[in-house]
N, CA, C and O atoms as a CHARMM CRD file, in Angstrom:
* protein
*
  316
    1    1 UNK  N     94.64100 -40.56700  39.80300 PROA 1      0.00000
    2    1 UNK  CA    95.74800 -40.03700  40.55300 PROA 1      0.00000
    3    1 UNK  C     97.04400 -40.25600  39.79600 PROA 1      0.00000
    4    1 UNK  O     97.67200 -39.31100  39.31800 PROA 1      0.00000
    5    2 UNK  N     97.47800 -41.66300  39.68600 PROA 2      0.00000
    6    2 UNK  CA    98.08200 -41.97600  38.51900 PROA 2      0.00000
    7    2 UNK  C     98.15800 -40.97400  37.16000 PROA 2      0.00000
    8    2 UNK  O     99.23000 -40.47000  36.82500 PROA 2      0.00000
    9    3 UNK  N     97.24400 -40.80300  36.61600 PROA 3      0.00000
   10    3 UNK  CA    97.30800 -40.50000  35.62600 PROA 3      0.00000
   11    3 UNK  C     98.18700 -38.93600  35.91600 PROA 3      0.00000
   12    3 UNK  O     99.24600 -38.75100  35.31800 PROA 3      0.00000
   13    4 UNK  N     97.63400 -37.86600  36.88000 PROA 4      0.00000
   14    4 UNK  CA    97.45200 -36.41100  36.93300 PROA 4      0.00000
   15    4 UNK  C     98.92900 -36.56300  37.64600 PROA 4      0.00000
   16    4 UNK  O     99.25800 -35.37700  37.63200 PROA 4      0.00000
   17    5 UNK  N     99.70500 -37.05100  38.07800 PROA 5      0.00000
   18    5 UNK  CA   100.83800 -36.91900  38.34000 PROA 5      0.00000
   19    5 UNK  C    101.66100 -37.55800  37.33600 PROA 5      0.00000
   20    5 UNK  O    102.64300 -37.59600  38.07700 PROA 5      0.00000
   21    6 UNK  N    101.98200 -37.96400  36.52700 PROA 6      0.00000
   22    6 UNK  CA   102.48700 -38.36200  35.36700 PROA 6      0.00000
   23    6 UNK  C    102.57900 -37.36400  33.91100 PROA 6      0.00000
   24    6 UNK  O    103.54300 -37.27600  33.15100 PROA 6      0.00000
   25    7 UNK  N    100.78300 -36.41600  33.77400 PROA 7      0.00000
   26    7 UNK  CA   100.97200 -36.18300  32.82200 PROA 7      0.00000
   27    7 UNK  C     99.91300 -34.84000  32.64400 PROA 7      0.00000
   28    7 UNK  O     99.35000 -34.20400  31.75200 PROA 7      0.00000
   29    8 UNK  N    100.06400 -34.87300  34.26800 PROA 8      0.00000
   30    8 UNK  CA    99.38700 -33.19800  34.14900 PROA 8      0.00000
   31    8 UNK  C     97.99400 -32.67800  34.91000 PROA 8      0.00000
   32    8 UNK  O     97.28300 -33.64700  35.17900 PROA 8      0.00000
   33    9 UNK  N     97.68200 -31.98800  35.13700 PROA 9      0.00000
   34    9 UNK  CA    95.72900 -31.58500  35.59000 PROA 9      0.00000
   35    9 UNK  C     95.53300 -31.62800  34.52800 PROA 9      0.00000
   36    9 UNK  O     94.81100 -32.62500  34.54000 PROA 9      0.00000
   37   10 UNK  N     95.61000 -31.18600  32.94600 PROA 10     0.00000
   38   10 UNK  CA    94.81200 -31.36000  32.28200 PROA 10     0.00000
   39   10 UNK  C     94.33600 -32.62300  32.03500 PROA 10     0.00000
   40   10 UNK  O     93.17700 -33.01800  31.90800 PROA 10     0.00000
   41   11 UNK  N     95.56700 -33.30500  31.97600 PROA 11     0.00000
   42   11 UNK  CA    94.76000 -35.21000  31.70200 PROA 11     0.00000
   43   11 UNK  C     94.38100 -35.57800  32.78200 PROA 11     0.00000
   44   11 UNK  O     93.73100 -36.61400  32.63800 PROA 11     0.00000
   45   12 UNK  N     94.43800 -35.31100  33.68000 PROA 12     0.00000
   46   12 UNK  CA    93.91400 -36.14200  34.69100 PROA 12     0.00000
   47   12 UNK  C     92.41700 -35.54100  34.37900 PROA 12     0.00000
   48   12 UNK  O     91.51300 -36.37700  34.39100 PROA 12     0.00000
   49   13 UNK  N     92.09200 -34.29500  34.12400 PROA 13     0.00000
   50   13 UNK  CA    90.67300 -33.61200  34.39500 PROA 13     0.00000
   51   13 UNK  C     90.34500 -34.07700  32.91300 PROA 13     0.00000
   52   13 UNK  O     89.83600 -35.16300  33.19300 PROA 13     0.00000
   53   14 UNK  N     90.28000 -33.99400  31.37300 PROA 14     0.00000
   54   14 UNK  CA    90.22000 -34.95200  30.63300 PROA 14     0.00000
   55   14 UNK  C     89.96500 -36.56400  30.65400 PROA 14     0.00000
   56   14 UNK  O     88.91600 -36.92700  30.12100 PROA 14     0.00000
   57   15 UNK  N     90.79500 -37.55200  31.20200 PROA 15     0.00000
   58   15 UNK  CA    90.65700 -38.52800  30.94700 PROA 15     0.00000
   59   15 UNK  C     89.65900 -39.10000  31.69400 PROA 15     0.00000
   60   15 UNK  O     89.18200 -39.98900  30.98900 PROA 15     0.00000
   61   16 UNK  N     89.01200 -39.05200  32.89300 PROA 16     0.00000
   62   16 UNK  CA    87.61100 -39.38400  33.57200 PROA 16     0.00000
   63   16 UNK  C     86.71900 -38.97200  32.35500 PROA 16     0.00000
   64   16 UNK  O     86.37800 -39.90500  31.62700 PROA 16     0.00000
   65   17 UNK  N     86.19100 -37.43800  31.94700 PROA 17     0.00000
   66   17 UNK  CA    85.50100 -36.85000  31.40800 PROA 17     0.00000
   67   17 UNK  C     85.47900 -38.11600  30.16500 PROA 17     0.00000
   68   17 UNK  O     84.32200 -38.41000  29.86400 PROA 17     0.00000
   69   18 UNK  N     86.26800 -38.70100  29.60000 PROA 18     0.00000
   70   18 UNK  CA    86.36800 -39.12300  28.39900 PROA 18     0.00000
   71   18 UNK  C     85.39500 -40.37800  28.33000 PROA 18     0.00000
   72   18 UNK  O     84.51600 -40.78600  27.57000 PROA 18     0.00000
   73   19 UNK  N     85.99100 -40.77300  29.48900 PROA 19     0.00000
   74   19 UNK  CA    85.62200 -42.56700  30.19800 PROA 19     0.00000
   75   19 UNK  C     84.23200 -42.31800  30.32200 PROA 19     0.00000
   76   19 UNK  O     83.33600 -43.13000  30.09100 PROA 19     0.00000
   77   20 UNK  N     84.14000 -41.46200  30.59900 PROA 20     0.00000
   78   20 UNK  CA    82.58500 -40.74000  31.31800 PROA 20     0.00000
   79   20 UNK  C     81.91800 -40.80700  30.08700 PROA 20     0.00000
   80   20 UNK  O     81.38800 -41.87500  29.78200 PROA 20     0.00000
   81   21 UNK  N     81.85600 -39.85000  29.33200 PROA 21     0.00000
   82   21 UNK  CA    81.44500 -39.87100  27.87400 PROA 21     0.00000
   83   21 UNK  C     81.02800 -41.30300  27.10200 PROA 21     0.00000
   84   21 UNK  O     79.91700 -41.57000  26.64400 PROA 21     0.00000
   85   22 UNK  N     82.34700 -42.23500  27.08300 PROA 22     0.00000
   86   22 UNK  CA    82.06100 -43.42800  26.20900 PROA 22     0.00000
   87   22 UNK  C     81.25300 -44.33900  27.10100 PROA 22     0.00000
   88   22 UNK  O     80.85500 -45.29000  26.42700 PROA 22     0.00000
   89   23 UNK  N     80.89600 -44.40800  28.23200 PROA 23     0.00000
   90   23 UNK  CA    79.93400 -44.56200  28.85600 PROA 23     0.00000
   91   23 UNK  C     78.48400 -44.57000  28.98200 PROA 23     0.00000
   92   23 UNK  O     77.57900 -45.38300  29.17100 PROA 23     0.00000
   93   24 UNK  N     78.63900 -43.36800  28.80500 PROA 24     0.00000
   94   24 UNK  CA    77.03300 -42.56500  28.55400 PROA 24     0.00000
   95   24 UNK  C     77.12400 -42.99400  26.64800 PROA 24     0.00000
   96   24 UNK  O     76.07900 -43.62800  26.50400 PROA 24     0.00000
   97   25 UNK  N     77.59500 -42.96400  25.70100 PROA 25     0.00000
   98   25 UNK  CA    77.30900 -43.53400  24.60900 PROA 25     0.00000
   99   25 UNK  C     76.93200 -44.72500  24.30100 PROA 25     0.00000
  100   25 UNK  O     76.03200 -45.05300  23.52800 PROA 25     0.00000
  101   26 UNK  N     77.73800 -45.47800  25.00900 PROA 26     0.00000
  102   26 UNK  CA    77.67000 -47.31100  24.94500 PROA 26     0.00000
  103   26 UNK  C     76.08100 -47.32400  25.62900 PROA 26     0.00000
  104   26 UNK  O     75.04000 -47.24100  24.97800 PROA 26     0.00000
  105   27 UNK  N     76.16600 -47.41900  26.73000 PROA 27     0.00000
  106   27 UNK  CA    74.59900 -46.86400  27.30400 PROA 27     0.00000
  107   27 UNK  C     73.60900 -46.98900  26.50400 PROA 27     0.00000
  108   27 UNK  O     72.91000 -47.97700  26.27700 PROA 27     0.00000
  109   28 UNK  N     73.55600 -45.45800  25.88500 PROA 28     0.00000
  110   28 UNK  CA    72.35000 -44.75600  24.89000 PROA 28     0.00000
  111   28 UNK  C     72.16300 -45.71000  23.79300 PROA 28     0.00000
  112   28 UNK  O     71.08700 -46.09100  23.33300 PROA 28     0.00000
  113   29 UNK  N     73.35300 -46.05300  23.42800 PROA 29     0.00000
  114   29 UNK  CA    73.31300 -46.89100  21.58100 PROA 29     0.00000
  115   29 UNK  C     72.61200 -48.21000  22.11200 PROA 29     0.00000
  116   29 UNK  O     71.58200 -48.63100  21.58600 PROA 29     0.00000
  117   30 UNK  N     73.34900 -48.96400  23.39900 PROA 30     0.00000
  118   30 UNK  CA    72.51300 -50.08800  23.57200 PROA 30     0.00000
  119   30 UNK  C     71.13000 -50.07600  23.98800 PROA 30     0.00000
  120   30 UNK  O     70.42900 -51.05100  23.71800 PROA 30     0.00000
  121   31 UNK  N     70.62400 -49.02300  24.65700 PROA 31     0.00000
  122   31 UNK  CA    69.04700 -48.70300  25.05100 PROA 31     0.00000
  123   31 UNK  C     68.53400 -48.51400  23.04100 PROA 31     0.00000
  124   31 UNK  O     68.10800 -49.34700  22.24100 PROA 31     0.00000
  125   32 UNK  N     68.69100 -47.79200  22.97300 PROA 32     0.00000
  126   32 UNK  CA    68.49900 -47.58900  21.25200 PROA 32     0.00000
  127   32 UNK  C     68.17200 -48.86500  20.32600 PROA 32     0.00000
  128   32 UNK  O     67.17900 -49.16100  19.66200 PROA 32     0.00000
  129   33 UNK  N     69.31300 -49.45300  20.53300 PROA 33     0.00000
  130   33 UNK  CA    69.02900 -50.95100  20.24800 PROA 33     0.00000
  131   33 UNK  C     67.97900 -51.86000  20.67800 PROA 33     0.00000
  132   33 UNK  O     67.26900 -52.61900  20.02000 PROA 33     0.00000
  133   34 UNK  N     68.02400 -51.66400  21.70100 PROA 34     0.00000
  134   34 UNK  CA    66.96200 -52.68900  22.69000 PROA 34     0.00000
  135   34 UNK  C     65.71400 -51.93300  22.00200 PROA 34     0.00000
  136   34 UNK  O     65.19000 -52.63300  21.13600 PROA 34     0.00000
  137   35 UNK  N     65.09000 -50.61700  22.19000 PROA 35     0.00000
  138   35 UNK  CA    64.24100 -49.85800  21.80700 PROA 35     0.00000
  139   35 UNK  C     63.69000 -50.35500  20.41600 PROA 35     0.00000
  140   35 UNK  O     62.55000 -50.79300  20.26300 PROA 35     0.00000
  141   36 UNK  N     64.58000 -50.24100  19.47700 PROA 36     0.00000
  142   36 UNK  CA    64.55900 -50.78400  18.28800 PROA 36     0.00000
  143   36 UNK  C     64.50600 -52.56000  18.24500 PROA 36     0.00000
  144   36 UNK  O     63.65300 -52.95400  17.44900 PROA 36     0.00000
  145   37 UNK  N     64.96900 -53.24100  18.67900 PROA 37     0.00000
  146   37 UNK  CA    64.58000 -54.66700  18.46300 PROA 37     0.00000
  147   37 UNK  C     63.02800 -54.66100  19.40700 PROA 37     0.00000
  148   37 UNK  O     62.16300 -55.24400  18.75300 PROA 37     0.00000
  149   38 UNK  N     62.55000 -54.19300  20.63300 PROA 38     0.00000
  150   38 UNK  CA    61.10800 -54.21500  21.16900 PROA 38     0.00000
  151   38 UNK  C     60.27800 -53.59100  20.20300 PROA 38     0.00000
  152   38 UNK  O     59.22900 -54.19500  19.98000 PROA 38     0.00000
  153   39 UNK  N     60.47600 -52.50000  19.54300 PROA 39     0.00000
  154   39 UNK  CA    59.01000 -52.14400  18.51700 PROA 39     0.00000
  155   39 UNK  C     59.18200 -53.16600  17.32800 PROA 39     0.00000
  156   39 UNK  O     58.30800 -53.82400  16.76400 PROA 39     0.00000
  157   40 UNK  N     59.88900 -53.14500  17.20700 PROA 40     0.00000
  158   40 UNK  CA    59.52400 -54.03900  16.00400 PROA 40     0.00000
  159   40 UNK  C     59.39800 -55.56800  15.96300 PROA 40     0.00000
  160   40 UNK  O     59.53200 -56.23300  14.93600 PROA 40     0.00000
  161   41 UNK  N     59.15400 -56.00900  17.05600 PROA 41     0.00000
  162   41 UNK  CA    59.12200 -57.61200  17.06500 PROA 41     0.00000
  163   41 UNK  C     58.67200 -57.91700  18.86400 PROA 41     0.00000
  164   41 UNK  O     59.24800 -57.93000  19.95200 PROA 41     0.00000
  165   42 UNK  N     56.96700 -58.18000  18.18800 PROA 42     0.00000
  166   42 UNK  CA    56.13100 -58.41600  19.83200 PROA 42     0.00000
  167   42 UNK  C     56.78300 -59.86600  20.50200 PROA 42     0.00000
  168   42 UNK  O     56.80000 -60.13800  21.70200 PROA 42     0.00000
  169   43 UNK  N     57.34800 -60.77200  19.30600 PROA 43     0.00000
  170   43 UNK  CA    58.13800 -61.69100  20.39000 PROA 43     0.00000
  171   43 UNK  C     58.87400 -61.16400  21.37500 PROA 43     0.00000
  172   43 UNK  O     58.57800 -61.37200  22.55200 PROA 43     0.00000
  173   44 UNK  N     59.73100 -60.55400  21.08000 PROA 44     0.00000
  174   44 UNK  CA    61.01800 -59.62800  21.98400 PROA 44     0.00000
  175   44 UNK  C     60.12700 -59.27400  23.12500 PROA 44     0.00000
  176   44 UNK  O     60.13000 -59.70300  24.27900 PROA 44     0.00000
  177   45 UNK  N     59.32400 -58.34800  22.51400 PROA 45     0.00000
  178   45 UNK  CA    58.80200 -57.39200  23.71600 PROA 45     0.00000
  179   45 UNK  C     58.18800 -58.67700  24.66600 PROA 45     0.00000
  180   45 UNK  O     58.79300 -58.77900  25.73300 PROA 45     0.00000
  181   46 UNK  N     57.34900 -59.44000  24.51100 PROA 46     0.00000
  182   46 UNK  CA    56.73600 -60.54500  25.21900 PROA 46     0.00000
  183   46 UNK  C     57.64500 -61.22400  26.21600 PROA 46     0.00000
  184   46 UNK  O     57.61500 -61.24600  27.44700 PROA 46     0.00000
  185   47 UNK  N     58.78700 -61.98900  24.98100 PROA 47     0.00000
  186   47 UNK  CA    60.23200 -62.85800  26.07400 PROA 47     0.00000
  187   47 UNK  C     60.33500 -61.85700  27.18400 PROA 47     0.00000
  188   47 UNK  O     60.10900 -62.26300  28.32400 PROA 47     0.00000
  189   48 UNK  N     60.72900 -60.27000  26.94200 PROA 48     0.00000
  190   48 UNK  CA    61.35300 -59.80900  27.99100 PROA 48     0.00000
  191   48 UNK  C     60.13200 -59.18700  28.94600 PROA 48     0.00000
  192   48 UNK  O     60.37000 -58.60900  30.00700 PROA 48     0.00000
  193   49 UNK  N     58.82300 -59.38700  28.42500 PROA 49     0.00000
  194   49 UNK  CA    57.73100 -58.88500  29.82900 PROA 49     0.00000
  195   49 UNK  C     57.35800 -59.83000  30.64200 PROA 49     0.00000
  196   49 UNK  O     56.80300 -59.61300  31.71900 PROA 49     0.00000
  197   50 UNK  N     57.75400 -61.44400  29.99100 PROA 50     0.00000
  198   50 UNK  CA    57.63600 -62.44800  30.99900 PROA 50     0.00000
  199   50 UNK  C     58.80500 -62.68200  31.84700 PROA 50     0.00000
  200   50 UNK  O     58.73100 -62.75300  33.07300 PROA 50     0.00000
  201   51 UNK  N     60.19000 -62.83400  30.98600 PROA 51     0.00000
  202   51 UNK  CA    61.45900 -63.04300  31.92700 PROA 51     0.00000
  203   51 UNK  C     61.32600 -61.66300  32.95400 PROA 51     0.00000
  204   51 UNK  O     61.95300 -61.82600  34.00100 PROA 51     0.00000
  205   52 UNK  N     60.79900 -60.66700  32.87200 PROA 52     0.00000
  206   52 UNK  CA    60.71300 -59.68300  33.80600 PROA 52     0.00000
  207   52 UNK  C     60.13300 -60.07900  34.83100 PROA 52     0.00000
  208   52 UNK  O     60.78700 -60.02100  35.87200 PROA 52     0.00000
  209   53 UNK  N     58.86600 -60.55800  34.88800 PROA 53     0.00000
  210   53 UNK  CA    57.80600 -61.22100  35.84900 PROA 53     0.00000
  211   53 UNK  C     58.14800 -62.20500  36.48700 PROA 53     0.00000
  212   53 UNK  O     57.72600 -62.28900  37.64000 PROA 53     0.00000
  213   54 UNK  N     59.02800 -63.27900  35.95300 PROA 54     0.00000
  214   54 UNK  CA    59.17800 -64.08000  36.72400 PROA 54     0.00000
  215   54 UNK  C     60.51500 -64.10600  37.46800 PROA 54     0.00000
  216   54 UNK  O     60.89000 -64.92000  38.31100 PROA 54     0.00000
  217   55 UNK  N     61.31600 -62.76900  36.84800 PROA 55     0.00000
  218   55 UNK  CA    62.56000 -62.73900  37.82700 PROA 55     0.00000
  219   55 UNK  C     61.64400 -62.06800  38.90000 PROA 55     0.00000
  220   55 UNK  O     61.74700 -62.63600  39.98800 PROA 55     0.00000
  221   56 UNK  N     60.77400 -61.01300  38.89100 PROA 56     0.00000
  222   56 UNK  CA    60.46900 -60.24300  39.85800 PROA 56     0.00000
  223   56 UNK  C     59.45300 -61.38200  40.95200 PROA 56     0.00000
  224   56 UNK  O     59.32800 -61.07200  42.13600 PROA 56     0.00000
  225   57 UNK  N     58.74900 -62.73800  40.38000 PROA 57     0.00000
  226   57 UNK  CA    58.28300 -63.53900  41.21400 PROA 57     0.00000
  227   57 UNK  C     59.44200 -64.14700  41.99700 PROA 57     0.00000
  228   57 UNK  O     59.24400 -64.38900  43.18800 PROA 57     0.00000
  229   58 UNK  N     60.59000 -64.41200  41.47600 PROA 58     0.00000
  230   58 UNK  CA    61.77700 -64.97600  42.04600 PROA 58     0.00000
  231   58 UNK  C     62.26600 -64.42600  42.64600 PROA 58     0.00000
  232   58 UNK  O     62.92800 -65.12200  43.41700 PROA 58     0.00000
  233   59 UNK  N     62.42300 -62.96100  42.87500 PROA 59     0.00000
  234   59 UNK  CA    63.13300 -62.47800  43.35800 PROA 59     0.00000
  235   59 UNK  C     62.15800 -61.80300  45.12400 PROA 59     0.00000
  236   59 UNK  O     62.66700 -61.56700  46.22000 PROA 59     0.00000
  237   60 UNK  N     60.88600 -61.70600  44.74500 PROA 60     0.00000
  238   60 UNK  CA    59.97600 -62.13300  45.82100 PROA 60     0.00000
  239   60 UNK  C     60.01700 -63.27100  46.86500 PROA 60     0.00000
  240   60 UNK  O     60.41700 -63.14900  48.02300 PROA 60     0.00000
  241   61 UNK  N     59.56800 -64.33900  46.31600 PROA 61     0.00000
  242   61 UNK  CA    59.72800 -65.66800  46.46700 PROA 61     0.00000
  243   61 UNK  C     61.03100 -65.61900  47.87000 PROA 61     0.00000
  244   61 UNK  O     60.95600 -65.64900  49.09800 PROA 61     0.00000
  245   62 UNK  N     62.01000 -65.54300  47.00000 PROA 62     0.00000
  246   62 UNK  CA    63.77700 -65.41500  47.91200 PROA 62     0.00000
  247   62 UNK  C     63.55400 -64.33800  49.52600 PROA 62     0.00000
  248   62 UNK  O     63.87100 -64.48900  50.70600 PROA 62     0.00000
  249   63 UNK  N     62.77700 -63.16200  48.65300 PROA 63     0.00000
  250   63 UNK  CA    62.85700 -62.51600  49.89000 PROA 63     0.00000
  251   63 UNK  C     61.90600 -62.67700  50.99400 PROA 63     0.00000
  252   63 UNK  O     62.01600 -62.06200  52.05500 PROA 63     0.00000
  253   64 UNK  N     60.54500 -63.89300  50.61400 PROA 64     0.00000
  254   64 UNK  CA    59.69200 -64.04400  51.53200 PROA 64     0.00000
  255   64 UNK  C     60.52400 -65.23100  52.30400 PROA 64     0.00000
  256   64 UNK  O     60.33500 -65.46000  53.49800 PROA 64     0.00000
  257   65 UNK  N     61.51300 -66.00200  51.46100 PROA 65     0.00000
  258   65 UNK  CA    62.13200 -67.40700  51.93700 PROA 65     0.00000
  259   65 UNK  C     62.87500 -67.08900  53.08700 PROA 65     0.00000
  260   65 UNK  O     62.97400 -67.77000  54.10800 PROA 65     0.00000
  261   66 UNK  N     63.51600 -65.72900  52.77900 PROA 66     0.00000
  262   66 UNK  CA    65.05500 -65.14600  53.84900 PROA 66     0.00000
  263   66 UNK  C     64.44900 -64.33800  54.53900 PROA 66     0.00000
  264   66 UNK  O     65.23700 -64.07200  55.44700 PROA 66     0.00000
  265   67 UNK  N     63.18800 -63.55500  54.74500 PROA 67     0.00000
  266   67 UNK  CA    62.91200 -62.96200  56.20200 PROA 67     0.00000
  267   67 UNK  C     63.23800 -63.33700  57.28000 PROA 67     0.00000
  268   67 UNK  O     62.48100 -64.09000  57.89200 PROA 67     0.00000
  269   68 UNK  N     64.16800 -63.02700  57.70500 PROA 68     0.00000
  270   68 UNK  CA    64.49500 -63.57800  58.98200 PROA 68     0.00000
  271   68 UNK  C     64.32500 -62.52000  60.17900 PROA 68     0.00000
  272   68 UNK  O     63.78900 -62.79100  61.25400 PROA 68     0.00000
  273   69 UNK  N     64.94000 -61.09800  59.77600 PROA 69     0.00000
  274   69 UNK  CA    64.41000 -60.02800  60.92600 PROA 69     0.00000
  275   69 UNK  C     63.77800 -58.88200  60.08800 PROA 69     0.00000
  276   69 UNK  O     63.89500 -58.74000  58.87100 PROA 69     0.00000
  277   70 UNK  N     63.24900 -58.27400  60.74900 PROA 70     0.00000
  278   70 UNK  CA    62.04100 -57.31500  60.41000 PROA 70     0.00000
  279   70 UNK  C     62.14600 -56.34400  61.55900 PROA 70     0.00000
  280   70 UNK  O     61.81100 -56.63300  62.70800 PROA 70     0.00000
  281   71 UNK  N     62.68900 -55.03700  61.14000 PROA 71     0.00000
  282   71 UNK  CA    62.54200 -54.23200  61.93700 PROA 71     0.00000
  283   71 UNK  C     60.94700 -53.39100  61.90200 PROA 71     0.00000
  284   71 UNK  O     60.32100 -53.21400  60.85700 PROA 71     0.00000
  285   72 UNK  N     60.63500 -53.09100  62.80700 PROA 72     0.00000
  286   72 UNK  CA    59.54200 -52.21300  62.97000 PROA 72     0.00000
  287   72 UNK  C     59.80100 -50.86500  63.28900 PROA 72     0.00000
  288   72 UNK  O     60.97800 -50.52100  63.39800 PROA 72     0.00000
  289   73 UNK  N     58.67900 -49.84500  63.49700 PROA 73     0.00000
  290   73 UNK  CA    58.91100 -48.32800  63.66200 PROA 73     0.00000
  291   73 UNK  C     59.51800 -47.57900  64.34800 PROA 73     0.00000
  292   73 UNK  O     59.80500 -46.39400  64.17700 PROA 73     0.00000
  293   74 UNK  N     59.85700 -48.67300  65.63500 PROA 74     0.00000
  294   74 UNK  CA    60.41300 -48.24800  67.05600 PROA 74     0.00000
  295   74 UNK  C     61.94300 -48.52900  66.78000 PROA 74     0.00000
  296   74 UNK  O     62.69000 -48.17700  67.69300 PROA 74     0.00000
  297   75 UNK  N     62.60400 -49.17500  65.53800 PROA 75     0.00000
  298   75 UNK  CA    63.68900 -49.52500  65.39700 PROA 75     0.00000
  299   75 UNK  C     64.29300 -50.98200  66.58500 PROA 75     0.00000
  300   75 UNK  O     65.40300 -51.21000  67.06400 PROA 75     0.00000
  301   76 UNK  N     63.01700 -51.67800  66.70100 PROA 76     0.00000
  302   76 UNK  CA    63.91500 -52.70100  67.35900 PROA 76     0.00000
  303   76 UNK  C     63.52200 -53.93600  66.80400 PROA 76     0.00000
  304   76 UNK  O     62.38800 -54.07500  66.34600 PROA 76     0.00000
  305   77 UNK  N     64.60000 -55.11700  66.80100 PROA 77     0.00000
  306   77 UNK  CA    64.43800 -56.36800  65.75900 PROA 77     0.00000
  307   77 UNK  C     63.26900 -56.94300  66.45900 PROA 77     0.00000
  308   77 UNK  O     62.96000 -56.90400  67.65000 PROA 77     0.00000
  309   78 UNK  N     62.55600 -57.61500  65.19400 PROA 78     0.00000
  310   78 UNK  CA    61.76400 -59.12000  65.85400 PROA 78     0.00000
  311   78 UNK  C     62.08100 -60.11700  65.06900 PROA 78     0.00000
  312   78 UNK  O     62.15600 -59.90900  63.85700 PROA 78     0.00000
  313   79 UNK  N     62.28700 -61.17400  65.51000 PROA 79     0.00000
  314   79 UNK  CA    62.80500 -62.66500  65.21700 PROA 79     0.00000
  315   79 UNK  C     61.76500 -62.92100  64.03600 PROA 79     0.00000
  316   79 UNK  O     61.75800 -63.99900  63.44200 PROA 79     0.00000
């Protein structure tokens, strides 16, 4: 908003688009990266298929700990 009253519709419609862009690059290059350090080194790939597993046991774990309500089909709570 800032921006498009200061210095125009074109920048305002530009400068998102831009942000947007270096976004989606930073993104891609770091997936790329990651891509590239997992094929080539089964340590990598291993560290991150176990730290995967055991966040996803942890993160289980938490949500069997905090059940506290449970809705059912009829939409009404049970304790």
């Amino acid at each position: 908003m800032n921006k498009s009253i200061a210095q125009g519709r074109k920048s305002s419609i530009r400068s998102p688009l831009g942000i947007n862009a270096g976004g989606l690059i930073h993104t891609f290059l770091g997936t790329l990266g990651l891509f590239v350090l997992i094929s080539k080194s089964y340590f990598a790939f291993d560290m991150i298929k176990y730290v995967g597993f055991f966040y996803l046991m942890y993160v289980g774990f938490l949500k069997l700990k905090n059940n506290k309500v449970v809705m059912d089909f009829e939409g009404k709570n049970k304790p």
